[in-house]
Structure formats: C-alpha cells, structure tokens
N, C-alpha and C positions, 0 to 999 in steps of 0.2 A: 119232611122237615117243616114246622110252624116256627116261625120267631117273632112268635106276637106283637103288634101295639097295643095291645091291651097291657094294663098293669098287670105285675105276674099274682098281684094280693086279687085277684077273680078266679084264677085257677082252682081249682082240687087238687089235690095230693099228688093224683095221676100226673095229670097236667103241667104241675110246676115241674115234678119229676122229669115229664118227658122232655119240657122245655130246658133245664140242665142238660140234661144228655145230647139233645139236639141241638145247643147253642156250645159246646166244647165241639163237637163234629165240624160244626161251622167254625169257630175259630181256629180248628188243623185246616182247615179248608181255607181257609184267609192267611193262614201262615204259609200256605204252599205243602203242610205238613201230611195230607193226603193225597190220593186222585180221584177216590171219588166224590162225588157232588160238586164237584166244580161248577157246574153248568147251574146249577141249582138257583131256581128264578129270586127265591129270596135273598140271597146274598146281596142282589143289586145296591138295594140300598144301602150296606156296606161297605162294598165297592167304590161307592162313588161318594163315602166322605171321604175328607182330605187325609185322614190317618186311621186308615178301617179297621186296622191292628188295636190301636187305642178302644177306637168305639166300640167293637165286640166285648172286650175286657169292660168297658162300661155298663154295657147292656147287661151281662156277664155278674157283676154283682151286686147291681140290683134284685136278680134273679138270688143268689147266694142272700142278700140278705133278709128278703123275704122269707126263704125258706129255713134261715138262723131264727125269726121272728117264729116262726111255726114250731122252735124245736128240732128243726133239720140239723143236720152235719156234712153241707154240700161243703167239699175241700176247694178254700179260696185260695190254696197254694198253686192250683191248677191255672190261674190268674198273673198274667204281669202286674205290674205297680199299677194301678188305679189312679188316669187321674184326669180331667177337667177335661172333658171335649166339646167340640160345638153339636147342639141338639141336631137329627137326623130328620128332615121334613116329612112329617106323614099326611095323608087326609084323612077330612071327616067321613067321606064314603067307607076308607078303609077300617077304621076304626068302626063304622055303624055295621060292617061287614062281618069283622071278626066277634067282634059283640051277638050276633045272632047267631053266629056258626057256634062258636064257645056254648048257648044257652042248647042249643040245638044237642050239642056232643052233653053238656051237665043232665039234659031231660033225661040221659038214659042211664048214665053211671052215676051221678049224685043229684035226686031230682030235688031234696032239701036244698042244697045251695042254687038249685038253678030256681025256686022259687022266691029265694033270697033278695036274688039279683035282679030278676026281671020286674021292670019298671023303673031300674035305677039307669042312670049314666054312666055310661064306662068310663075307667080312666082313662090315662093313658102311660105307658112305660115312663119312665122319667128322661130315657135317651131322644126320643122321639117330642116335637114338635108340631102340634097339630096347625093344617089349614083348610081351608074350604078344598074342595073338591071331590073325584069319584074314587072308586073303586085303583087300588094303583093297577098301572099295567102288567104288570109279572104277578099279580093273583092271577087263579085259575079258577073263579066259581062254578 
C-alpha cells in the first residue's frame, strides 16, 4: 500500500490507478470495515488526525478528481460527504523520498513522463502539510 504525499497529477495511469484501489482498502481499513492491513505502517498518519474517517475521504477525492481531469470514471459514491479537514503534517524528507522513488518506478514503465518530471519539484497532495524534516518513521526505505 503507497498513499502518496506526492500530488496524485505526477502519477501515470498505473499509479493513480493503484493509488484508488489502495486508498478505498485503506479507508475499510479505517472504518473497521476489514481485517487485513490494519497494522499497515501507512495508515499512521491517518490515524492520528482528529477525524481519520473524514481525512481519507479528503485524501480520497482529490485522488477521484484528478483522475475525472484525466477522463477517469473513479465512483465518488464510494465516498462519504466530503468536507473541510485540517491538513495532515508531512516532511520535506518525505516528500524528497517519494519523489525519487515515483522517478525510479516512471524510469521503467513510463520513462516519457519520468523525463517530464525530473528536475521539477514535487507537489504535494493537497491533504498534507509540508514541514522541514526527515524521512517519517513508518517508511520503510
């Protein structure tokens, strides 16, 4: 399971793709509505906002409407009401993390976009908050 700070508008096709599918897993997983991946070191930081339920659903369609922008048909009904949460603190480590890992995975399956990109700045998801620091501790490099 990846649930990127990167903006999901860096992804490929693949990518946004997997990140829908792996960001609905996580939210039955935040709902209590699975059992597995519970443990799953990502989730932390949804965990520990004040209404984790909300923020997935944020994160959620962002993701959806990137992929509306592209032409996609991700179903937002699969979505609660959508609405105003406080940003999720990420770092700059983390972010300069997944930015190469991302460039890393494009060099092989779309190496036009990963030419695209390299030398740009990453975004960052619009849930997430960046601030100075490392790598977060529930990555696994």
């Amino acid at each position: 399971m990846r649930l990127w700070t990167l903006h999901p508008k860096h992804l490929d096709r693949q990518g946004l793709l997997a990140l829908w599918r792996e960001g609905l897993l996580a939210r039955a997983v935040l709902r209590g509505e699975t059992r597995g991946y519970r443990q799953h070191p990502q989730l932390a930081r949804f965990r520990g906002h004040t209404a984790p339920e909300l923020a997935i659903d944020a994160y959620l369609a962002a993701v959806q409407e990137e992929a509306s922008a592209r032409g996609y048909a991700f179903d937002r009904s699969k979505l609660g009401a959508i609405q105003a949460v406080v940003g999720i603190e990420a770092t700059s480590g983390q972010l300069a993390y997944e930015w190469e890992h991302l460039l890393r995975k494009l060099a092989v399956r779309h190496p036009a976009l990963a030419e695209r990109w390299r030398g740009e700045a990453p975004a960052c998801h619009p849930l997430f908050v960046i601030a100075p620091g490392p790598i977060a501790a529930w990555e696994r490099p």
